[in-house]
C-alpha positions in Angstrom: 101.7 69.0 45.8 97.6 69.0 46.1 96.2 71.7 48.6 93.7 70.1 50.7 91.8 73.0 53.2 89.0 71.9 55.6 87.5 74.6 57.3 84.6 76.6 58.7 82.4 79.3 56.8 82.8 82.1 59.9 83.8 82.1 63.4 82.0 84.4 65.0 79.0 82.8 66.4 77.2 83.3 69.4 76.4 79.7 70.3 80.1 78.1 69.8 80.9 79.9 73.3 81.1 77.6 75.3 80.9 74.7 73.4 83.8 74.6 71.0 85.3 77.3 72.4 86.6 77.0 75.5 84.1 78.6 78.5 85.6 82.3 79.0 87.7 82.9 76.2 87.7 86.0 74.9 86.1 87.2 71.8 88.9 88.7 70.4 90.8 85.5 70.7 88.0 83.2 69.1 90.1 83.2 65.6 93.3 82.5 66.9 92.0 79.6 68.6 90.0 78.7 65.3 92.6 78.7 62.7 94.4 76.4 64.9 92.0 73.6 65.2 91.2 73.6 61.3 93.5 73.8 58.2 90.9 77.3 56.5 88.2 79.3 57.1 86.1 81.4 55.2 85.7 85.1 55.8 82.2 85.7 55.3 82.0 89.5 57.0 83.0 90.6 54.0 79.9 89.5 52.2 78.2 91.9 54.2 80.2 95.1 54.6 83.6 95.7 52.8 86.2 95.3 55.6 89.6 97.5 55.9 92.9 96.6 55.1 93.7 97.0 59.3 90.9 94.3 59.4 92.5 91.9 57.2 96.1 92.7 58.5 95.0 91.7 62.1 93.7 88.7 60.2 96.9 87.2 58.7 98.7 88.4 62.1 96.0 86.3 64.0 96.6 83.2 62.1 99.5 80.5 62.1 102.0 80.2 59.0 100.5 78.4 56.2 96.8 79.1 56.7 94.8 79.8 54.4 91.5 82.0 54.5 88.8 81.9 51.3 86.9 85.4 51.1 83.4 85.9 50.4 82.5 88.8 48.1 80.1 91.6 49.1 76.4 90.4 48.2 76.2 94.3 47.1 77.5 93.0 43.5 75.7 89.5 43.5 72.5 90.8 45.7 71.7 94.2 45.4 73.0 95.4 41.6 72.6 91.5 40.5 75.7 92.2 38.3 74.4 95.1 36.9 77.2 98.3 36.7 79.3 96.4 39.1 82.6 97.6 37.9 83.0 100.0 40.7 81.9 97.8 43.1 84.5 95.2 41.7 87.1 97.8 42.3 85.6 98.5 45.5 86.1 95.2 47.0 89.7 94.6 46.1 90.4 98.4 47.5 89.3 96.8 50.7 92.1 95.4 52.0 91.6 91.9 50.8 95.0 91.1 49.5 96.6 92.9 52.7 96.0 88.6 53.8 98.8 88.1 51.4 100.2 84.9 51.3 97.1 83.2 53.0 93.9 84.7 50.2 92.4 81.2 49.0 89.6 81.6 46.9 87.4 84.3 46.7 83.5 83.5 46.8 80.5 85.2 45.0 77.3 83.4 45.9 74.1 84.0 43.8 70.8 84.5 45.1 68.1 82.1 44.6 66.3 84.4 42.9 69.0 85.3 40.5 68.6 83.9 36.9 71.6 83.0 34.5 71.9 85.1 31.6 74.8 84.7 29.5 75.9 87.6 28.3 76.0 89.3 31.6 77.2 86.4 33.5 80.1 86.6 30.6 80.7 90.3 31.6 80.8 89.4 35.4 83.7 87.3 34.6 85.7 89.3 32.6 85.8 91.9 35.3 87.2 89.4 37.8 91.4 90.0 38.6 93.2 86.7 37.8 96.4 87.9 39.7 96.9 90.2 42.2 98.5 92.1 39.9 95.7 92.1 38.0 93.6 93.3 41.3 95.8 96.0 42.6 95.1 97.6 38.6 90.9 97.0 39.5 91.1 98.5 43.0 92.9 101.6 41.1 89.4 102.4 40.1 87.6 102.2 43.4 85.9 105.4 45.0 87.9 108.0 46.0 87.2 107.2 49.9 88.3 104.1 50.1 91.8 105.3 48.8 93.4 105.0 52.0 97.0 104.2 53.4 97.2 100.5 52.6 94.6 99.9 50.1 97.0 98.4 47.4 99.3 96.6 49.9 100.4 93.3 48.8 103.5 91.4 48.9 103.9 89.6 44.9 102.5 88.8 42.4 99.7 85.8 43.2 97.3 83.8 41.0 93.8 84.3 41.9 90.8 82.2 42.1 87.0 82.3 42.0 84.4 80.6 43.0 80.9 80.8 41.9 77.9 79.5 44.1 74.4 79.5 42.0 70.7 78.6 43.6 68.4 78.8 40.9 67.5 76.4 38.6 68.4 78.6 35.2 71.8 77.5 36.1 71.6 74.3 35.2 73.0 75.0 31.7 75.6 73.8 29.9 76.2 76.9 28.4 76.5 77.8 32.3 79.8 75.4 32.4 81.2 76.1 29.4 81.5 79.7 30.3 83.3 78.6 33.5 85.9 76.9 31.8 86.4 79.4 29.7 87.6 81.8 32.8 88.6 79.1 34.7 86.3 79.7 37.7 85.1 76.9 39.7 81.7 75.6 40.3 80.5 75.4 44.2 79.7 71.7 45.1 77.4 73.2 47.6 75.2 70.5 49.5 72.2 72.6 50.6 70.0 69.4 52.2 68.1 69.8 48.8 66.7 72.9 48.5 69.0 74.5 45.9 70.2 72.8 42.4 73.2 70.3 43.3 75.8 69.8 40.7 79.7 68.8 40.7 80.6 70.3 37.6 84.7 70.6 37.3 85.5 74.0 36.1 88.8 75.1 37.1 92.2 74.1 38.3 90.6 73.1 42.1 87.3 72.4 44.1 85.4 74.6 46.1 82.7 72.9 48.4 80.3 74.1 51.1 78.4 71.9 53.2 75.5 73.8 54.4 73.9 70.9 56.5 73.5 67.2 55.8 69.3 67.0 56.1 68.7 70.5 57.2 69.8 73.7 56.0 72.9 75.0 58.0 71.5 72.8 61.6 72.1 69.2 60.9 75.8 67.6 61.3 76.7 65.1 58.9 76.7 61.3 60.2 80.1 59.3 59.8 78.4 57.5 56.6 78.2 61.0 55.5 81.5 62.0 55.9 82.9 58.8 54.3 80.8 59.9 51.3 83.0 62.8 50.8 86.1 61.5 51.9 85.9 59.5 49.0 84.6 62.3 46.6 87.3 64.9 47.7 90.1 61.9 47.3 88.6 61.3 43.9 88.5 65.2 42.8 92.1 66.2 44.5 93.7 62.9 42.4 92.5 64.4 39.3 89.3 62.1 39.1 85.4 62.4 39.1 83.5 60.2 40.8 81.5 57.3 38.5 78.3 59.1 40.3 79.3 62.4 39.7 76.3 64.9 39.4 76.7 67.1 36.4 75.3 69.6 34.3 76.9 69.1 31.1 78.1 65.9 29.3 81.1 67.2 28.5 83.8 66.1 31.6 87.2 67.8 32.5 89.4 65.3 32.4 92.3 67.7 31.9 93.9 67.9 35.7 96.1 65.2 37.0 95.3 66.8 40.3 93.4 69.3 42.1 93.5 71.3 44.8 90.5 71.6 47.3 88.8 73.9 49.5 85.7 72.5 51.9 83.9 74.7 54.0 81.3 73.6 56.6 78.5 75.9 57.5 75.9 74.2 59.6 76.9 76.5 62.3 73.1 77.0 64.1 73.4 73.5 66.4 77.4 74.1 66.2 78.2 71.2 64.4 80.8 72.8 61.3 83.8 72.9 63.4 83.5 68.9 64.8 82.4 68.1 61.0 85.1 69.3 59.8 87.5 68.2 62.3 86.4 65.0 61.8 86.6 64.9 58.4 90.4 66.2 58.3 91.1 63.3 60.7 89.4 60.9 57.9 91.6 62.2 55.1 94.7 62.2 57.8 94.8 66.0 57.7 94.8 66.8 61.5 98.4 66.1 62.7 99.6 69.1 64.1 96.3 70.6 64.7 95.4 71.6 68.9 93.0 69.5 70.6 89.6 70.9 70.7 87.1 70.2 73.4 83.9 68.2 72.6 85.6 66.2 70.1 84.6 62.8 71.7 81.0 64.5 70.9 79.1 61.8 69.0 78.8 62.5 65.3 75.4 62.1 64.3 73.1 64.1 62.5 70.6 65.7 64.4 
């Protein structure tokens, strides 16, 4: 059956408290309270610092049966070396801990810069270094630094498919050569709605969809209006039965028609006037995706965009 997440990019934001979380609940409790008012959410300490495999553990243990978190690399391989010698760092990031979330690792992210350009043969390299199993991971993190050899550091239940997810924000990825290479390792292109300010395309590149709404009309602070949301209701029904829309945005001419489904992952991260969790609430109550999910407060909030 198609997997369809809607989720939050983060929980850990100061002005949430509150607001949608209740007033007084403890800090330590914000993502169990989280993970049960959305279907996914997307770790994105991990882009900043490689976590443990204690962090991720507490993680799974946090979180109901049959969630599902996405990971977001470390921007050290995508922001500092800019793919360049990143095969220790690779190795580095699946020593972590990241596959200690078992049974609930989605996706894993690795967002570009805007100042990073597409070059081909590196891009190519960057690819080939990324685990398509967890098999294929636990042989990577074998080559990590010797600290970060710790008890735990290859723990993982069986043997998993993996996927990737690649978010790009300069124009030099607007290439087909850009897709084809995607295909060819069967890593998905971001649908990433940035209010305009980075390159929007809805290439379909692997075996499922990975979106990130980063504000309707302003970057990461406007909500998205109920218009809005029907908008991608109807794209994410089209994509997830296997379908592009007849509007569809691409960069190349060449369409994957290959999937008679697909499964998707949509994160929301216009966190600054706390709109992402009721956005995406909302929008699992559109595709009929909320039954079983607790009651949240604020949810009679308007939707607008402001």
């Amino acid at each position: 059956m198609t997997e369809v997440r809607i989720g939050i990019s983060g929980w850990r934001y100061a002005p949430w408290r509150g607001d949608f979380y209740p007033k007084g609940l403890a800090q330590k409790n914000e993502l169990h309270f989280a993970s049960r008012a959305v279907r996914s959410i997307e770790i994105n300490g991990s882009f900043y610092a490689l976590q443990t495999p204690q962090r991720y553990a507490s993680w799974y243990a946090d979180t109901p049966d049959g969630f599902v978190f996405s990971v977001k690399a470390p921007r050290f391989i995508t922001h500092v070396r800019r793919l360049r010698e990143v095969e220790t760092p690779v190795a580095n990031f699946f020593a972590s801990g990241v596959l200690s979330l078992r049974d609930k690792l989605g996706p894993i992210l690795w967002q570009f810069p805007p100042s990073f350009k597409f070059d081909a043969e590196q891009f190519e390299h960057f690819l080939s270094l990324l685990p398509q199993s967890t098999d294929s991971a636990i042989e990577t993190a074998q080559h990590c630094n010797a600290e970060l050899r710790k008890p735990g550091y290859l723990d993982h239940d069986k043997k998993r498919p993996l996927r990737h997810a690649v978010e790009i924000r300069n124009k030099s990825f607007v290439d087909p050569a850009f897709v084809a290479l995607l295909r060819r390792y069967r890593v998905a292109l971001v649908v990433a709605d940035t209010a305009g300010k980075w390159p929007y395309a809805e290439d379909l590149t692997g075996d499922f969809v990975y979106m990130r709404l980063h504000g309707d009309a302003e970057l990461y602070a406007s909500g998205y209006s109920e218009e809005a949301l029907t908008r991608w209701q109807k794209r994410i029904e089209a994509w997830t039965q296997g379908r592009e829309p007849a509007d569809a945005k691409l960069i190349s001419e060449e369409r994957d028609q290959t999937r008679a489904s697909r499964d998707l992952y949509c994160y929301f991260d216009n966190d600054i006037k706390v709109r992402a969790p009721y956005d995406a609430r909302r929008l699992l109550e559109k595709l009929g995706l909320a039954e079983g999910l607790e009651t949240v407060p604020g949810q009679e909030a308007p939707h607008d965009s402001s």
